[in-house]
N, C-alpha and C positions, 0 to 999 in steps of 0.2 A: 446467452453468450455476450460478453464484452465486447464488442465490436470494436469498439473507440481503441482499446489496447491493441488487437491482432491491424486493423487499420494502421497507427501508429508504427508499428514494426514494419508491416511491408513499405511504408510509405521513406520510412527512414532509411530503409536497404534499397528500396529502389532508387532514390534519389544520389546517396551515395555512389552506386555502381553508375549511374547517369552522367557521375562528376566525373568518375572513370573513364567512361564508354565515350565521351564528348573532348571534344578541344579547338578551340579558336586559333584562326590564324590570325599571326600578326600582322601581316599586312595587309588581308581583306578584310580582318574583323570576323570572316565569314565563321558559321560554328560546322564543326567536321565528325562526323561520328567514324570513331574507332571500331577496328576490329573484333569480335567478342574476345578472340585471345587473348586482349590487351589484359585481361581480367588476370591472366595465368600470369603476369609480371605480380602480383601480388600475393603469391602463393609459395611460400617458403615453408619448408620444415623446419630446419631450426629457427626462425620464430615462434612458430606454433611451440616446440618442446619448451623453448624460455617462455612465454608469456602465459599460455594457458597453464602447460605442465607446473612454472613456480608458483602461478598463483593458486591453484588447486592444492599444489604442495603445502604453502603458507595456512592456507585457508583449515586444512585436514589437520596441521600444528596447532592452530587457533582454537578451535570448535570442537567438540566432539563429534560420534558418528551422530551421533541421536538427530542434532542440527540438520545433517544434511540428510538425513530420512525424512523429513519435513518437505525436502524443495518440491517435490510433484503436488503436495499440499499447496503451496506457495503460489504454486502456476494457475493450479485449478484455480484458486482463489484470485487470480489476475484478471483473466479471461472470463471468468461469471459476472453476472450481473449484479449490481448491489441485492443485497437479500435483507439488507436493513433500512423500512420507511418509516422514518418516526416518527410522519403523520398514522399511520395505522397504529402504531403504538399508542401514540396519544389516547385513540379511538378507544381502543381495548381499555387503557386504563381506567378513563370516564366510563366505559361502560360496568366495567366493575365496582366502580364509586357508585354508580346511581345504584346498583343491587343490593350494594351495603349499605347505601344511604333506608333502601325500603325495608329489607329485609335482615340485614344484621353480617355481620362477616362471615359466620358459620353459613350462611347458606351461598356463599360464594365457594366452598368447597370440589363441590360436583363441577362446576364450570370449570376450576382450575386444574381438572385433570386430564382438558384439551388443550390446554395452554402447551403452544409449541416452545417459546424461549425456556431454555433451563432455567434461565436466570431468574424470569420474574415468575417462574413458577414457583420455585424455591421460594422466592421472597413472599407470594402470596401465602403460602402456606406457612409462614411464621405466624401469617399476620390471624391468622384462620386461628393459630395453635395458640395463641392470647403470647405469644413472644414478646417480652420488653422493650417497649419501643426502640429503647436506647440501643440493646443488645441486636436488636433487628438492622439497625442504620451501623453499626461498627461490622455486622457482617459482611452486608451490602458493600461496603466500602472495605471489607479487607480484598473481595472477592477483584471489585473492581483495579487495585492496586498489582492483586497477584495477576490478573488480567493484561495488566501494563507493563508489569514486567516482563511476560511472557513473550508479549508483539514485540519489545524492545530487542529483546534475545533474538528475534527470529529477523527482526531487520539486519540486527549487527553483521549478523552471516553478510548480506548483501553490503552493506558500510564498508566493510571491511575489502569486499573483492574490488567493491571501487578503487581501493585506495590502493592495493596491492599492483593490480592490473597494469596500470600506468608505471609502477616505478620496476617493474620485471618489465615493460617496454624498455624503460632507459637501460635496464641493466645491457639486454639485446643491443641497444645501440651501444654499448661501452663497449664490448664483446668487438661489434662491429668494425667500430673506427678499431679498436688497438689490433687487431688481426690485418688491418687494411693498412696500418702504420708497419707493420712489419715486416710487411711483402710489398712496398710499395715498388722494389724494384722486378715484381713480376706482374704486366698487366694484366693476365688471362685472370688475376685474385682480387684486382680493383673493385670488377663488379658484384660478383658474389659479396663480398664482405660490406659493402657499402648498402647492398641489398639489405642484409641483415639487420644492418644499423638502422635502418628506415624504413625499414617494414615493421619491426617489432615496437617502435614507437608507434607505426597506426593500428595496427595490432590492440596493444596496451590501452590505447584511447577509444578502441572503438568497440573494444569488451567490457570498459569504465562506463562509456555516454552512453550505449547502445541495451547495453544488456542489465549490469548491475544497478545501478543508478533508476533507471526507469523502473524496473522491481519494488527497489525500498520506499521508491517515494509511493507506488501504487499497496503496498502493504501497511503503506502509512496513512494513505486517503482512506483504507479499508475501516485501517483500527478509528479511525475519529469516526465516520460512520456508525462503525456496532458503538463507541463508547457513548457519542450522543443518544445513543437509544437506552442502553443502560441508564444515563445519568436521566430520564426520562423516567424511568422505571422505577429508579430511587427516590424522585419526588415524588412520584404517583403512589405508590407503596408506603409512604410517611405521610400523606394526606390522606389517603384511605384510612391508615389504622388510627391517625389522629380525628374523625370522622366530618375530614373538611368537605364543605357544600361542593357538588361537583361540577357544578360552574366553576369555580374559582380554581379547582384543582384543574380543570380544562384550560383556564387560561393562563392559569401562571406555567403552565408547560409548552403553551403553544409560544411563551416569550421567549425559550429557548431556541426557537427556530426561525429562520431567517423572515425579511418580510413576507408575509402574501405566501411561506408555503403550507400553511395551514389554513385550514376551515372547518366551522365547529360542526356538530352534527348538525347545528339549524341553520346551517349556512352562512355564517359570520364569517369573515378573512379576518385574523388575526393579524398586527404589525410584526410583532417577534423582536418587540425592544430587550435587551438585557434583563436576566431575569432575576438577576439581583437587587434591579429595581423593584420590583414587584406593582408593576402597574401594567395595565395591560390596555392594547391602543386600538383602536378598529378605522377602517377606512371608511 
């Protein structure tokens, strides 16, 4: 489990209600803590219908259903722990190079039918089946694009509530003032109405910063993750089937990785310069 994310949440709700539950006086400076009730001055129904109800509403016009059959996907995927280290990649791929290197691609076949990633299993077994180099990296690489488009899609959902969220806040607040502009001459409607204008704006913002926002960007740390393991996979897979030495394939993969987080099998630390370079640095 992710810790760092469920962490995050409580820490961010807590501190919030904290902002709440607390208040300084002005002339002692001193800080006061509030009654828990104070909490129930933030709790309006018609905010709730305006700001979650139109953005769910917006969001259901947007997106198909299919979209939002995904979010318990989405979450899981939050809360887990990365499931992609591409130093162990790295490892697998050199170790499949050195087998081809002894023994020939064909007898890397058996091996590859423990191979847990779809992806580079697929990709090995092109390479097993004598596949066209060419035709083998235009796979790779369609696969990797439908890929990207697919986490794009599945972010947007979240993009989209960010954006929504906030402005079904204002709409709340416009509701608010012009209902409290029209009753100004009865005060028992001041507060209600004034409530609703200012609630649904932290509403609106705190369904934006809080909830949508922290998702997309965590669905986006995810996808760079798997995609660096994939683009891993793809040079490993065209060094293999080109029958490059498996040092060299070892290291021109460990450049895609930052400094110091790789090490070779004989205990090298690798620097992880750009791997466009093509040189490889050691400390």
């Amino acid at each position: 489990m992710d810790l760092n994310s469920i962490l995050g949440l409580i820490l961010g709700i807590g501190l919030i209600v904290m902002g709440i539950l607390t208040n300084t006086d002005s002339a002692t400076h001193a800080i006061k803590t509030l009654p828990a009730s104070t909490l129930l001055n933030f709790y309006d129904v018609p905010s709730i219908l305006i700001v979650i109800g139109g953005t769910v509403a917006c969001l259901m016009i947007a997106f198909p259903i299919s979209q939002f059959k995904k979010i318990g996907k989405h979450l899981k995927i939050i809360i887990s722990p990365n499931k992609y280290d591409p130093s162990d990649y790295i490892a697998k791929i050199v170790e499949f190079a050195k087998k081809a290197r002894v023994s020939g691609l064909l007898a890397l076949e058996e091996d590859i039918e423990n191979v847990e990633d779809p992806f580079m299993k697929s990709s090995l077994m092109m390479v097993v089946d004598s596949v066209d180099p060419e035709k083998v990296k235009q796979q790779m690489e369609t696969e990797l694009d439908y890929l990207e488009d697919r986490h794009s899609q599945d972010r947007a959902l979240y993009d989209k509530g960010a954006a929504f969220a906030p402005g079904f806040g204002m709409i709340g607040t416009l509701i608010g003032l012009i209902n409290l502009m029209k009753h100004l001459d009865d005060a028992s409607a001041v507060g209600p109405n004034m409530a609703v204008a200012l609630i649904t704006t932290f509403y609106g913002s705190f369904i934006s910063n809080m909830i949508f926002i922290p998702i997309s960007n965590k669905l986006r740390v995810r996808h760079e993750e798997e995609m660096l393991c994939k683009m891993i996979i793809c040079e490993g897979v065209q060094g293999i089937q080109a029958g490059e030495n498996p040092k060299f394939i070892e290291s021109r993969l460990s450049e895609l990785l930052p400094r110091g987080m790789y090490t070779s099998t004989e205990g090298e630390e690798y620097d992880g310069k750009p791997a466009k370079k093509g040189k490889k640095g050691k400390k």
